[in-house]
mmCIF file of the N, C-alpha and C atoms, coordinates in Angstrom:
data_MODEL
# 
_entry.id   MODEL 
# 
loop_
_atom_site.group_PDB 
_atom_site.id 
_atom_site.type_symbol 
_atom_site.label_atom_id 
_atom_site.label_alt_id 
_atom_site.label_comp_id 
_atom_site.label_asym_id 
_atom_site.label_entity_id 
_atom_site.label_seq_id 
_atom_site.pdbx_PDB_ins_code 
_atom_site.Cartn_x 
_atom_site.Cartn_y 
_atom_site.Cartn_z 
_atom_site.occupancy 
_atom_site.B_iso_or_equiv 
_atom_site.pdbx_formal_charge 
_atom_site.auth_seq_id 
_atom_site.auth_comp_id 
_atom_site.auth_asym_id 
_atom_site.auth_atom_id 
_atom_site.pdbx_PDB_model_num 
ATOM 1   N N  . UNK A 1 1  ? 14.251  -24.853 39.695  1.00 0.00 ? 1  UNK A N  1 
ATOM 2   C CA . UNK A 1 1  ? 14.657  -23.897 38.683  1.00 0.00 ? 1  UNK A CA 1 
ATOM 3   C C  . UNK A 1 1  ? 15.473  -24.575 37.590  1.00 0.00 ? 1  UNK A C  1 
ATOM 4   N N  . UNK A 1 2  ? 15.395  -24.267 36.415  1.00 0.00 ? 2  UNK A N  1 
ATOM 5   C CA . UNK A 1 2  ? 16.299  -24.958 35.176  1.00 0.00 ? 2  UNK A CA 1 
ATOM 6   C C  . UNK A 1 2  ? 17.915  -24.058 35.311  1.00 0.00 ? 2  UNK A C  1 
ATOM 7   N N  . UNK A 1 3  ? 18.530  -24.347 35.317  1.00 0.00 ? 3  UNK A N  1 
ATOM 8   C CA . UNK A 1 3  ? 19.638  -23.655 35.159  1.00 0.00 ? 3  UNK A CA 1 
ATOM 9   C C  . UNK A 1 3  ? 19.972  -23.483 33.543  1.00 0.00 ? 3  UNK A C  1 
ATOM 10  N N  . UNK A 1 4  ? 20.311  -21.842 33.081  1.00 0.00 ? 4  UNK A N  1 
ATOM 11  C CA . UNK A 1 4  ? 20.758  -21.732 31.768  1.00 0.00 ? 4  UNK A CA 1 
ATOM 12  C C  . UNK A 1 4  ? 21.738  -20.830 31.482  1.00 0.00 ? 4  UNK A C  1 
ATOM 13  N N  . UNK A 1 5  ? 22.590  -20.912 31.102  1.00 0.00 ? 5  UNK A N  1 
ATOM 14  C CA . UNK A 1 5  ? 23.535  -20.304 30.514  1.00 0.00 ? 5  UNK A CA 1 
ATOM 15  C C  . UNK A 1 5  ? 23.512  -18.703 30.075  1.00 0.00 ? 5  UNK A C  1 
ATOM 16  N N  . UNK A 1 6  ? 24.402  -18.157 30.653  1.00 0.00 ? 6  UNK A N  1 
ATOM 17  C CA . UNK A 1 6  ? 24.257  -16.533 29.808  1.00 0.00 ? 6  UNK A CA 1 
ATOM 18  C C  . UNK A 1 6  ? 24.446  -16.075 28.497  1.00 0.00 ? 6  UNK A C  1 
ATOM 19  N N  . UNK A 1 7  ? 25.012  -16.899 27.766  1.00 0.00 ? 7  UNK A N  1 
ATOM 20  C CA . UNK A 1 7  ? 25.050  -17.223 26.671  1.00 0.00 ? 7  UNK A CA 1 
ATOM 21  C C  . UNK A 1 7  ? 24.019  -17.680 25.717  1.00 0.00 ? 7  UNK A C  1 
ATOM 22  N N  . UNK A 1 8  ? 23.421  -18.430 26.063  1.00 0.00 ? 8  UNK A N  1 
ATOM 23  C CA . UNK A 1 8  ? 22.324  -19.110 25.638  1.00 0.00 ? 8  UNK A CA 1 
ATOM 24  C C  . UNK A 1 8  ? 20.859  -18.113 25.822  1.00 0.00 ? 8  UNK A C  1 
ATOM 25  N N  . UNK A 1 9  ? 21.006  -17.821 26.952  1.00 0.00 ? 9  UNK A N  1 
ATOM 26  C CA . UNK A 1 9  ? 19.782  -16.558 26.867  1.00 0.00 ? 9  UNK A CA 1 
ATOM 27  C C  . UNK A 1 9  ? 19.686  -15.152 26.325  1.00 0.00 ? 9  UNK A C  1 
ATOM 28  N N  . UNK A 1 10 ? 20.879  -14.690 26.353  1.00 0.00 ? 10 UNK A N  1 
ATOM 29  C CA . UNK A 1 10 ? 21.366  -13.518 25.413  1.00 0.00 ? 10 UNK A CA 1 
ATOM 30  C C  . UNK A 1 10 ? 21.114  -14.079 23.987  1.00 0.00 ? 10 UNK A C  1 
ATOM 31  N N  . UNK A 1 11 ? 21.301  -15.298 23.349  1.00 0.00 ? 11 UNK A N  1 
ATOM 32  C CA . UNK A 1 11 ? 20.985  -15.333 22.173  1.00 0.00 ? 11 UNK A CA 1 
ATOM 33  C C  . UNK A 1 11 ? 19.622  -15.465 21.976  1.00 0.00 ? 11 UNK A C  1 
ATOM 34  N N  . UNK A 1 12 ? 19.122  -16.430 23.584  1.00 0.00 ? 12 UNK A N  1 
ATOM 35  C CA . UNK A 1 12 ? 17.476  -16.725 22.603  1.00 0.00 ? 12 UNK A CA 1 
ATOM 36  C C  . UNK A 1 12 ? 16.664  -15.106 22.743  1.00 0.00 ? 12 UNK A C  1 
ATOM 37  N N  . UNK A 1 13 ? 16.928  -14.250 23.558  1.00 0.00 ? 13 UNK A N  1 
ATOM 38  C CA . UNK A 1 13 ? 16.716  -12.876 23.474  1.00 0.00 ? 13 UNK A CA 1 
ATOM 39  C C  . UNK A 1 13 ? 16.715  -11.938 22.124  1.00 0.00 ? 13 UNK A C  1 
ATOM 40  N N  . UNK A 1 14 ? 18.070  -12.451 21.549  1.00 0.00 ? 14 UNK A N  1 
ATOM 41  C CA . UNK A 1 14 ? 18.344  -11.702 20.715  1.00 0.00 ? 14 UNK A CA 1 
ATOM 42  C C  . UNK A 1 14 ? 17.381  -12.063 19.324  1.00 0.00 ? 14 UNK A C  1 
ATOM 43  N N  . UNK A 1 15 ? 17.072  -13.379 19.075  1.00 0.00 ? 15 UNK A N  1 
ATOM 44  C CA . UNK A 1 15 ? 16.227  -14.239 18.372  1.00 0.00 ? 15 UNK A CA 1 
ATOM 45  C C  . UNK A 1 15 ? 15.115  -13.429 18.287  1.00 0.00 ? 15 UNK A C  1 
ATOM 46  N N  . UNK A 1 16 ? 14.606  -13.425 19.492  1.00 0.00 ? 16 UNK A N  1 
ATOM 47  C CA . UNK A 1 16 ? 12.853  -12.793 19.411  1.00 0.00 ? 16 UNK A CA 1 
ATOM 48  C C  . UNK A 1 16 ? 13.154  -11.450 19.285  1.00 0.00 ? 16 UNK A C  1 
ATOM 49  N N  . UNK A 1 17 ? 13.951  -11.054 19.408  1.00 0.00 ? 17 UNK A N  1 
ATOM 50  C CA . UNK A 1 17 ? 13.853  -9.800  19.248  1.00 0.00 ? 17 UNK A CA 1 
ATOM 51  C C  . UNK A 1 17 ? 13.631  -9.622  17.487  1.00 0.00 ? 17 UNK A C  1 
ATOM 52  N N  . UNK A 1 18 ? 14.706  -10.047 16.857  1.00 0.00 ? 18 UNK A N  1 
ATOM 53  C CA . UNK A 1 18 ? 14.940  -9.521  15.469  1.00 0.00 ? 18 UNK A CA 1 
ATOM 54  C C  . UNK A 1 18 ? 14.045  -10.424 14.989  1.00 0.00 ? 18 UNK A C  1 
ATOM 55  N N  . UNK A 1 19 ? 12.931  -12.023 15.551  1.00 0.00 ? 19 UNK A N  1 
ATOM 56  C CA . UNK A 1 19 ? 11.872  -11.916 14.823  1.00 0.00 ? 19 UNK A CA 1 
ATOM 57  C C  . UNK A 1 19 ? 10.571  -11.588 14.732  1.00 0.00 ? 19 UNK A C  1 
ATOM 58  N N  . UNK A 1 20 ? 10.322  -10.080 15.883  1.00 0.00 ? 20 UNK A N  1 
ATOM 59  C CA . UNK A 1 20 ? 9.745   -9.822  15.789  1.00 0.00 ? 20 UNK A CA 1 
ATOM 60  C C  . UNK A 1 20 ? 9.866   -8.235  15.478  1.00 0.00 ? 20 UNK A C  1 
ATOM 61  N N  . UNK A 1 21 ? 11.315  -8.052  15.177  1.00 0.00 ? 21 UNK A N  1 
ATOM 62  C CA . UNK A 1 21 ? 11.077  -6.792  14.243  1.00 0.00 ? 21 UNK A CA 1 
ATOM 63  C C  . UNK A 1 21 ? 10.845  -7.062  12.443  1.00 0.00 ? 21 UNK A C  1 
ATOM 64  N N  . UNK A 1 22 ? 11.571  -8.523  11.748  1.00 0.00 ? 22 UNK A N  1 
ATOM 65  C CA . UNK A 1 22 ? 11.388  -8.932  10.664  1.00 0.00 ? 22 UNK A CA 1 
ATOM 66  C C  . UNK A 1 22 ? 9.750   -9.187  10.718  1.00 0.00 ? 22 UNK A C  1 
ATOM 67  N N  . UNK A 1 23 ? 8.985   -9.790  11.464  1.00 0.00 ? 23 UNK A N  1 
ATOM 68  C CA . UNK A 1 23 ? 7.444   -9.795  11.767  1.00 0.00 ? 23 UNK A CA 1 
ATOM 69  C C  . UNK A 1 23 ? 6.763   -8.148  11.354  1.00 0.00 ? 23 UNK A C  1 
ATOM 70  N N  . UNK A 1 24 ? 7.219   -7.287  11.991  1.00 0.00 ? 24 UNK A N  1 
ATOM 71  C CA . UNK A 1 24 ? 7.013   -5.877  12.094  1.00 0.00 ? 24 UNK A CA 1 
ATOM 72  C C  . UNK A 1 24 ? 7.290   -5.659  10.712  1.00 0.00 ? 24 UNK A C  1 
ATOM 73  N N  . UNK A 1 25 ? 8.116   -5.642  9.994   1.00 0.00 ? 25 UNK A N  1 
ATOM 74  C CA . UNK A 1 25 ? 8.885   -4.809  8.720   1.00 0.00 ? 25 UNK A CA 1 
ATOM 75  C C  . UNK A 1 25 ? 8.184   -5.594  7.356   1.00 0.00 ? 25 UNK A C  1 
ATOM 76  N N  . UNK A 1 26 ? 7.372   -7.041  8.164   1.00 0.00 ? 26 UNK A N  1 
ATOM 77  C CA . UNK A 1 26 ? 6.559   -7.529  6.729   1.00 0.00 ? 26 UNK A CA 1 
ATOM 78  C C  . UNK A 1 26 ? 5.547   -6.878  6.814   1.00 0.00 ? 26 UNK A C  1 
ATOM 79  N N  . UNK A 1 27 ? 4.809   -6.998  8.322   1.00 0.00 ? 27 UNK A N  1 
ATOM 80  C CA . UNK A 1 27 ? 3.361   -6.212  8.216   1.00 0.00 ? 27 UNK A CA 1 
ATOM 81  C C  . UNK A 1 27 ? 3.334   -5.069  7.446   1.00 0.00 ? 27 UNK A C  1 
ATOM 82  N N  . UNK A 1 28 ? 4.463   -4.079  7.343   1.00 0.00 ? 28 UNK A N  1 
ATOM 83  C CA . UNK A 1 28 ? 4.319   -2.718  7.459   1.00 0.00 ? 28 UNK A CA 1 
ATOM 84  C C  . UNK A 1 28 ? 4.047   -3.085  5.641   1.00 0.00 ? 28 UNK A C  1 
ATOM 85  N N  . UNK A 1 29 ? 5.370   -3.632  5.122   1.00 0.00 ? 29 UNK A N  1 
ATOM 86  C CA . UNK A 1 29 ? 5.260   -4.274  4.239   1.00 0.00 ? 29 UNK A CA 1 
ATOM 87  C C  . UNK A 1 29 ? 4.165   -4.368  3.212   1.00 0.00 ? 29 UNK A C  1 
ATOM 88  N N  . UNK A 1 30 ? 3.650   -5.207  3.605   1.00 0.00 ? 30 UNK A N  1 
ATOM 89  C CA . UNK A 1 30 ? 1.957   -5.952  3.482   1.00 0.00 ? 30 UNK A CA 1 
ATOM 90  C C  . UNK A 1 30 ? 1.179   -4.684  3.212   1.00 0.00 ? 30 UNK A C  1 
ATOM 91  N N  . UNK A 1 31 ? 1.016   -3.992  4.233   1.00 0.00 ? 31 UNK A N  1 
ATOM 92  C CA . UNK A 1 31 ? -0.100  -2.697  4.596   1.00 0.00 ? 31 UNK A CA 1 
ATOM 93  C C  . UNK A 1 31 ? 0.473   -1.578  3.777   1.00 0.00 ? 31 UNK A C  1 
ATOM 94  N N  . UNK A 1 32 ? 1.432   -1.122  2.769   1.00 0.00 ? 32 UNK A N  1 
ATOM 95  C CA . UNK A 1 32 ? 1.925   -0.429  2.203   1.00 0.00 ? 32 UNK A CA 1 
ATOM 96  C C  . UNK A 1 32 ? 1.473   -0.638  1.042   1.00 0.00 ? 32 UNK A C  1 
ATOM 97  N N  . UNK A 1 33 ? 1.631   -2.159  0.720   1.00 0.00 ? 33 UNK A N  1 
ATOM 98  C CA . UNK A 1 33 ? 1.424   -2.468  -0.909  1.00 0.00 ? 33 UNK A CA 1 
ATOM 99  C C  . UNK A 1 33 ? -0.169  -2.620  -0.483  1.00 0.00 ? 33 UNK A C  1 
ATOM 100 N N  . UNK A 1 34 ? -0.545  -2.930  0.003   1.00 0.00 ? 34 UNK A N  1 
ATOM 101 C CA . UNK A 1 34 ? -2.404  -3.101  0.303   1.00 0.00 ? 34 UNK A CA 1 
ATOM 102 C C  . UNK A 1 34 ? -2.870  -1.848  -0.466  1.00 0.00 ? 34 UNK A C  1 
ATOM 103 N N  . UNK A 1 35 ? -2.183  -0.697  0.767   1.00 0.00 ? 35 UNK A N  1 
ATOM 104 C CA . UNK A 1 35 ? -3.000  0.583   0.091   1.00 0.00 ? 35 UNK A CA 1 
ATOM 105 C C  . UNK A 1 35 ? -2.550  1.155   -1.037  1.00 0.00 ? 35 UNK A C  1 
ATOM 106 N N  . UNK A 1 36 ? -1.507  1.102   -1.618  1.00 0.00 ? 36 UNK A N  1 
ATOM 107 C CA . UNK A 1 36 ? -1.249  1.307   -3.131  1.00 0.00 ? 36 UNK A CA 1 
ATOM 108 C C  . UNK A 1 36 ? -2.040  0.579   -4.201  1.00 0.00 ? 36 UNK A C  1 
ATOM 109 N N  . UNK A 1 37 ? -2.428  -0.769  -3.593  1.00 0.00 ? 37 UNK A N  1 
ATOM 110 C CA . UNK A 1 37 ? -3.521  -1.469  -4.550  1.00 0.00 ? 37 UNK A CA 1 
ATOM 111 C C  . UNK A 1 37 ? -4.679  -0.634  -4.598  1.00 0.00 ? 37 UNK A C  1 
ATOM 112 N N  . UNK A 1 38 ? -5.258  -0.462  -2.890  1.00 0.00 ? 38 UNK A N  1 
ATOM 113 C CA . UNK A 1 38 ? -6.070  0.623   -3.593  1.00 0.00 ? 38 UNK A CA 1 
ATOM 114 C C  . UNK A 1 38 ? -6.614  1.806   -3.772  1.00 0.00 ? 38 UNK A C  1 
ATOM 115 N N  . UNK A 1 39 ? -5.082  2.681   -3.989  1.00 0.00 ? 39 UNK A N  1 
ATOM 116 C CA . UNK A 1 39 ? -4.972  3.872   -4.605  1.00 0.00 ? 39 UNK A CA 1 
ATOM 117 C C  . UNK A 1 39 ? -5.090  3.906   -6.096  1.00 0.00 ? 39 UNK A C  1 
ATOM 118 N N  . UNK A 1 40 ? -4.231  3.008   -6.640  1.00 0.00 ? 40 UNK A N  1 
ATOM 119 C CA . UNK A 1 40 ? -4.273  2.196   -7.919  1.00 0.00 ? 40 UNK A CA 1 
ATOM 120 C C  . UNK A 1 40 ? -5.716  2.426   -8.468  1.00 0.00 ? 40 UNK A C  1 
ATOM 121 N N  . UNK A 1 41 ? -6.547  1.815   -7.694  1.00 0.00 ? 41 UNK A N  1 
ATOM 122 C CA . UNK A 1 41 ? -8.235  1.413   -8.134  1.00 0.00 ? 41 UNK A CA 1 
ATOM 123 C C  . UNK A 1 41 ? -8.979  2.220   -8.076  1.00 0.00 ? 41 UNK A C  1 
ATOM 124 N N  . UNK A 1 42 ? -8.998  3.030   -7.416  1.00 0.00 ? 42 UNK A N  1 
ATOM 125 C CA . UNK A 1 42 ? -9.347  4.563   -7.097  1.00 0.00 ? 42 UNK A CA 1 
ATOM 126 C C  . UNK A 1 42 ? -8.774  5.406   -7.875  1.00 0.00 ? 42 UNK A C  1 
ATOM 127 N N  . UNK A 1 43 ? -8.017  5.646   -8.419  1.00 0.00 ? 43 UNK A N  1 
ATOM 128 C CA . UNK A 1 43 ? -7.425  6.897   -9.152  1.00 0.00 ? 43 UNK A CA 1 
ATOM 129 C C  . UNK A 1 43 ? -7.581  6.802   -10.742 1.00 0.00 ? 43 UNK A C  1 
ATOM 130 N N  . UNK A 1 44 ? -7.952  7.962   -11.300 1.00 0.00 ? 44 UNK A N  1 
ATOM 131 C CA . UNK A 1 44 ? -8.043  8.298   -12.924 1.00 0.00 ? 44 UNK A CA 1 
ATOM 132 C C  . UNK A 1 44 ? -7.127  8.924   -13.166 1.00 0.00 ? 44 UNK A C  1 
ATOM 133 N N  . UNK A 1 45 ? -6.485  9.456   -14.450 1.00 0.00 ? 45 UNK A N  1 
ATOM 134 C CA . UNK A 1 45 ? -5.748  10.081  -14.683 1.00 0.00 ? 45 UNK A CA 1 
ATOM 135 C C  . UNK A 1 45 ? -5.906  10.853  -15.994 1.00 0.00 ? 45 UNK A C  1 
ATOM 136 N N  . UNK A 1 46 ? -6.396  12.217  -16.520 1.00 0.00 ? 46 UNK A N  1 
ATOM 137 C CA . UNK A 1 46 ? -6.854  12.871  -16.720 1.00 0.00 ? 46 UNK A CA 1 
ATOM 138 C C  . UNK A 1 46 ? -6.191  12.602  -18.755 1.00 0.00 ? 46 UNK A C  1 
ATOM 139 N N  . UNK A 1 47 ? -6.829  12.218  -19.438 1.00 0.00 ? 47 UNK A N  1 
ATOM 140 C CA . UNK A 1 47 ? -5.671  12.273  -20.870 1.00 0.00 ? 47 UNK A CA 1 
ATOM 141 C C  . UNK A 1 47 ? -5.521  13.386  -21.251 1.00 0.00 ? 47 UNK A C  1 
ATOM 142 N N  . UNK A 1 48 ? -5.966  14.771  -21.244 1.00 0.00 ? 48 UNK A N  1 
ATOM 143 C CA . UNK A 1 48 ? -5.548  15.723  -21.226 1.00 0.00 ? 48 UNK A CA 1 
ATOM 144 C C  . UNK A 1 48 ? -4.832  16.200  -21.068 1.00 0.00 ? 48 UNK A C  1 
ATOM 145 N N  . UNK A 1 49 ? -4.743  16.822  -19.533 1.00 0.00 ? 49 UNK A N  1 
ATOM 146 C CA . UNK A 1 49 ? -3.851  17.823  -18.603 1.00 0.00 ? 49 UNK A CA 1 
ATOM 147 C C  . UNK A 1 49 ? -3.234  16.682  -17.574 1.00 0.00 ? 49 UNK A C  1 
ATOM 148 N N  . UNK A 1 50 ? -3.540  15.596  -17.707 1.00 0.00 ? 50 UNK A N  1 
ATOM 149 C CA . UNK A 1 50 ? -2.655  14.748  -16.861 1.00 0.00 ? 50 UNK A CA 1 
ATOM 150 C C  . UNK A 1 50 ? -3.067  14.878  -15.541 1.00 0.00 ? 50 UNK A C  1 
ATOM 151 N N  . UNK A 1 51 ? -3.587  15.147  -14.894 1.00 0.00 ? 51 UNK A N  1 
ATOM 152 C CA . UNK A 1 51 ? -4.121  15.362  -13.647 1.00 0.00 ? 51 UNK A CA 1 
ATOM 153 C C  . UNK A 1 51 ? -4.440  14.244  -13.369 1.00 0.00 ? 51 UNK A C  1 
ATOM 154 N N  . UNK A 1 52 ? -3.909  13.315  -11.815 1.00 0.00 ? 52 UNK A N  1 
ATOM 155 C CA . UNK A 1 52 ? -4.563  12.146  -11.134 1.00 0.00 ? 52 UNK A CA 1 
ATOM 156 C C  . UNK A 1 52 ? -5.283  12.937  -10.408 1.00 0.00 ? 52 UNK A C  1 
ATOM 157 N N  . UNK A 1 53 ? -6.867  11.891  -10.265 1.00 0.00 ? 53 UNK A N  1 
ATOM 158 C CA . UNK A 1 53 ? -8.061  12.306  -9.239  1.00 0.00 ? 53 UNK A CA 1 
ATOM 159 C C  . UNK A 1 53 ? -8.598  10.907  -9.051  1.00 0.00 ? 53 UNK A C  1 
ATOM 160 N N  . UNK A 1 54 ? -9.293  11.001  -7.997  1.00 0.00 ? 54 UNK A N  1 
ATOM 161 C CA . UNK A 1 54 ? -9.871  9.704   -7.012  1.00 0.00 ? 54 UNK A CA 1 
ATOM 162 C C  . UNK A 1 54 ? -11.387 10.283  -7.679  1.00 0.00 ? 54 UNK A C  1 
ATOM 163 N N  . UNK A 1 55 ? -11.980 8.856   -7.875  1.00 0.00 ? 55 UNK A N  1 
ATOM 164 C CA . UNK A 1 55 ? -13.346 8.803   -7.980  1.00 0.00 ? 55 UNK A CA 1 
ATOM 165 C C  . UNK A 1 55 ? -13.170 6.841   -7.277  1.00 0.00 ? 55 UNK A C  1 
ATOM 166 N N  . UNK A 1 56 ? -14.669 6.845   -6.106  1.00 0.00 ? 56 UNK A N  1 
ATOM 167 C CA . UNK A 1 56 ? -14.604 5.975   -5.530  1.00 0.00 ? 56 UNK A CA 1 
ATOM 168 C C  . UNK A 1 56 ? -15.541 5.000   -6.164  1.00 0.00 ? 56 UNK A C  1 
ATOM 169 N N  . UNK A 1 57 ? -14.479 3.660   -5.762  1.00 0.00 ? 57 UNK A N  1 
ATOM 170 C CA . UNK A 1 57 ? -14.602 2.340   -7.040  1.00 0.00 ? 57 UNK A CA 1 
ATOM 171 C C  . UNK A 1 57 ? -16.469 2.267   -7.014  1.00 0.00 ? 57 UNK A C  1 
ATOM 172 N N  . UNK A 1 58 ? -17.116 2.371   -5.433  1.00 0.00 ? 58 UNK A N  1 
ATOM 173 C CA . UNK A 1 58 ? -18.706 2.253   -5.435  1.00 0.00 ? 58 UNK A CA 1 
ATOM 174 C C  . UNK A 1 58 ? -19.495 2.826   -6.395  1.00 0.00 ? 58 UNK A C  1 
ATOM 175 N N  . UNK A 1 59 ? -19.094 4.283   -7.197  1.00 0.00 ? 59 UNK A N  1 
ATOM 176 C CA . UNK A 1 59 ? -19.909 4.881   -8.247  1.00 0.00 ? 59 UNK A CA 1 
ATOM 177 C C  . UNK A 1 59 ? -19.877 3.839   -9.284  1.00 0.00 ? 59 UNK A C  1 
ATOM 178 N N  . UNK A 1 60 ? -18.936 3.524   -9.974  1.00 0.00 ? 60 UNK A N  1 
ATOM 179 C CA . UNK A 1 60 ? -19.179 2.595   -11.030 1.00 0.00 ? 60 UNK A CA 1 
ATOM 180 C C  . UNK A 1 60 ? -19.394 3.204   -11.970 1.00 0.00 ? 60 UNK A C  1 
ATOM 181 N N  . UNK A 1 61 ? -18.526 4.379   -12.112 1.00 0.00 ? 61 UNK A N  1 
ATOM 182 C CA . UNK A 1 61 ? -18.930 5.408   -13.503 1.00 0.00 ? 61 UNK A CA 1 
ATOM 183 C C  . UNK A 1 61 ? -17.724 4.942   -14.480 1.00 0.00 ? 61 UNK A C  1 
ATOM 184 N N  . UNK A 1 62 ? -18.364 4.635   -15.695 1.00 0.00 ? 62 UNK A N  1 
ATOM 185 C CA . UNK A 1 62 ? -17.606 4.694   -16.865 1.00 0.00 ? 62 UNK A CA 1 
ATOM 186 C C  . UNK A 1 62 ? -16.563 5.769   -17.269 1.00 0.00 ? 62 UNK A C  1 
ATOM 187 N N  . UNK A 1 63 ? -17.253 6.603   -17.279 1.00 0.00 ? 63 UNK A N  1 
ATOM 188 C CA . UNK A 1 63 ? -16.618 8.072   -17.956 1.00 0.00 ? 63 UNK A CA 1 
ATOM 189 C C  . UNK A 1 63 ? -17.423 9.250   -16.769 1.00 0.00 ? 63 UNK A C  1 
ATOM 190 N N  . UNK A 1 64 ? -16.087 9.358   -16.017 1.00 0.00 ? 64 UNK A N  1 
ATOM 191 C CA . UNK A 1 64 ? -16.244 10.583  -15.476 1.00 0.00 ? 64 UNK A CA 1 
ATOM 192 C C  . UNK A 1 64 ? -15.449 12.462  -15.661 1.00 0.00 ? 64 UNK A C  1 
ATOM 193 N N  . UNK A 1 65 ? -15.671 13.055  -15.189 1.00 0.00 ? 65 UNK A N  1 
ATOM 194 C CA . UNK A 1 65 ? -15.269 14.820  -15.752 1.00 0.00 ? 65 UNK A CA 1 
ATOM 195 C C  . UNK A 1 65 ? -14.063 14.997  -14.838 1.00 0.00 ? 65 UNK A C  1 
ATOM 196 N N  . UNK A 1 66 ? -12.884 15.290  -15.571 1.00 0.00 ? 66 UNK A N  1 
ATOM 197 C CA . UNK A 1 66 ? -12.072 16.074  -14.844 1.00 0.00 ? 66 UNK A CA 1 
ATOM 198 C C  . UNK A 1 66 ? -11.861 17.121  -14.119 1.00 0.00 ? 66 UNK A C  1 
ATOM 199 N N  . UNK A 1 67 ? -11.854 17.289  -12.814 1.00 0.00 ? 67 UNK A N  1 
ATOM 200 C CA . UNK A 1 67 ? -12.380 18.587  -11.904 1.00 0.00 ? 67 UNK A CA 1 
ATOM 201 C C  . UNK A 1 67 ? -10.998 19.737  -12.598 1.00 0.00 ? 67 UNK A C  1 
ATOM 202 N N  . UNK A 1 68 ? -10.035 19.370  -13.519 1.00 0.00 ? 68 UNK A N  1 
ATOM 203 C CA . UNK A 1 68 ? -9.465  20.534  -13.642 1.00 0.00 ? 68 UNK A CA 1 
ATOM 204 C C  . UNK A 1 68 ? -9.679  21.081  -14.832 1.00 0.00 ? 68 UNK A C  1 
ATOM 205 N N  . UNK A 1 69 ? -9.723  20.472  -15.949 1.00 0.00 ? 69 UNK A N  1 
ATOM 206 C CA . UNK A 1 69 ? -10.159 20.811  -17.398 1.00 0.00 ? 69 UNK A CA 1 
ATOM 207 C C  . UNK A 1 69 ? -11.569 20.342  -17.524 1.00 0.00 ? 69 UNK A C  1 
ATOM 208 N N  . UNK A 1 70 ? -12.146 19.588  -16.965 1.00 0.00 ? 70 UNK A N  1 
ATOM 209 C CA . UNK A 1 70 ? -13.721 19.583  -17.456 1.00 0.00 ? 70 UNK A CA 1 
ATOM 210 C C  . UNK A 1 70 ? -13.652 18.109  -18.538 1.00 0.00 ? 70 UNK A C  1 
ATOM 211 N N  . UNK A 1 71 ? -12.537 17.902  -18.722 1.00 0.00 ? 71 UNK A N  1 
ATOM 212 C CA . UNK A 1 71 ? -12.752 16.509  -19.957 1.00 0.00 ? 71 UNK A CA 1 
ATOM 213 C C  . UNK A 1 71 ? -13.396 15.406  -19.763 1.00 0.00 ? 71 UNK A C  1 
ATOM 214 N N  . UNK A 1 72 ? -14.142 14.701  -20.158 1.00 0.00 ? 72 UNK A N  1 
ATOM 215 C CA . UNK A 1 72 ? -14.199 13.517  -19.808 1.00 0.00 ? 72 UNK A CA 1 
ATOM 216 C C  . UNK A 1 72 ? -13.417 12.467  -20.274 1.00 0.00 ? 72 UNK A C  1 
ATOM 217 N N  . UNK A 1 73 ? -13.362 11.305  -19.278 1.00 0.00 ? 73 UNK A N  1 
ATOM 218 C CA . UNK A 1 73 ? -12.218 10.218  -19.259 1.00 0.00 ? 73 UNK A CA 1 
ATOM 219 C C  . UNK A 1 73 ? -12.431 9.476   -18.624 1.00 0.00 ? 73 UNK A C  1 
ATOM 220 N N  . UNK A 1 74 ? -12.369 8.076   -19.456 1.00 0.00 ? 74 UNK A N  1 
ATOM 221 C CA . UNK A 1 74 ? -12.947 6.519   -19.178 1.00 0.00 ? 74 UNK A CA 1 
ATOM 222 C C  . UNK A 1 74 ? -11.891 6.151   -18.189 1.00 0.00 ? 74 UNK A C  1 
ATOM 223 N N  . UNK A 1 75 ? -12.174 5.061   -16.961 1.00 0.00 ? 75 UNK A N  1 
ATOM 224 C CA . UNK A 1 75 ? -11.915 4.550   -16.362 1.00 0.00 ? 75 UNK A CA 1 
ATOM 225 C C  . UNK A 1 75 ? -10.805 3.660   -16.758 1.00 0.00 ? 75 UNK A C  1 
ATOM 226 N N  . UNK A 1 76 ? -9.828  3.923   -16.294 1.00 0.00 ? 76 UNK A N  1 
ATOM 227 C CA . UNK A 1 76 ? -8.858  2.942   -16.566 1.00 0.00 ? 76 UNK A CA 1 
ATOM 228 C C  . UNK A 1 76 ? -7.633  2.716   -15.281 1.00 0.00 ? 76 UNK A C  1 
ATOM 229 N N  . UNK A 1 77 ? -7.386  1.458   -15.223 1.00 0.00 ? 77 UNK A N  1 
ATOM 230 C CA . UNK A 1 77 ? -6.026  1.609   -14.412 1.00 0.00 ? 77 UNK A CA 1 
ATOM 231 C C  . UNK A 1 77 ? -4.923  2.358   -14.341 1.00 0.00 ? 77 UNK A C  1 
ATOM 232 N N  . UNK A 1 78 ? -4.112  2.990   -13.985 1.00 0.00 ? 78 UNK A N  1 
ATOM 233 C CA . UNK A 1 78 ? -2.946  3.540   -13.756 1.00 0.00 ? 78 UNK A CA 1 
ATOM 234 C C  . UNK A 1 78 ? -1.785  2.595   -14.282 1.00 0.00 ? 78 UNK A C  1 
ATOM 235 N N  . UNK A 1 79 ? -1.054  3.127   -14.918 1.00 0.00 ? 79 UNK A N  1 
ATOM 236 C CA . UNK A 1 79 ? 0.003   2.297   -15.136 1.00 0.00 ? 79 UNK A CA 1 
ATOM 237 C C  . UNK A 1 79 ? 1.146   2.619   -13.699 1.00 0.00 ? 79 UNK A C  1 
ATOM 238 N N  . UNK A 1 80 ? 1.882   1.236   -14.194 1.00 0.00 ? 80 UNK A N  1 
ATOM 239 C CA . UNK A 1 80 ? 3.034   1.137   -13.102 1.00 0.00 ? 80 UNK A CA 1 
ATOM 240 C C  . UNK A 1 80 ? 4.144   1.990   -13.587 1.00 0.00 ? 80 UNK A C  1 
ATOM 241 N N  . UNK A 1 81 ? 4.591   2.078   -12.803 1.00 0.00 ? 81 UNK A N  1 
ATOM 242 C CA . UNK A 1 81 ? 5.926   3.632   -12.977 1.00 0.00 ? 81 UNK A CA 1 
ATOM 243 C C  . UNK A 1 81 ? 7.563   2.603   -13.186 1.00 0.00 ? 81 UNK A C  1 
# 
């Protein structure tokens, strides 16, 4: 058996612990801004009445109709807030 210290194992304990909650808190991290990228890419925003709506990136429509006023409105990114 290795002999180790109580000291020494309470810390290397404490180690893995908090790096694998800092591990945890990047993923979540990561996977937060992921899907805001693409909400971002997905979403129109109406120049009219202002209304955000999802039309999915696969159509590839230029200019699609606003389901609340009927307008049409070119594809564009969302600005950052």
């Amino acid at each position: 058996m290795i002999p180790i210290p109580l000291g020494s194992l309470i810390i290397f304990f404490m180690a893995v612990g908090v790096t694998v909650v800092c591990g945890l808190w990047f993923l979540s991290f990561w996977r937060d801004r992921k899907r805001e990228v693409y909400r971002r890419r997905i979403a129109i925003q109406c120049r009219i009445c202002g209304t955000a709506y999802a039309c999915e990136p696969k159509h590839k429509l230029v200019v699609t109709i606003c389901p609340v006023c009927r307008t049409p409105n070119e594809r564009n990114k969302l600005q950052q807030i």
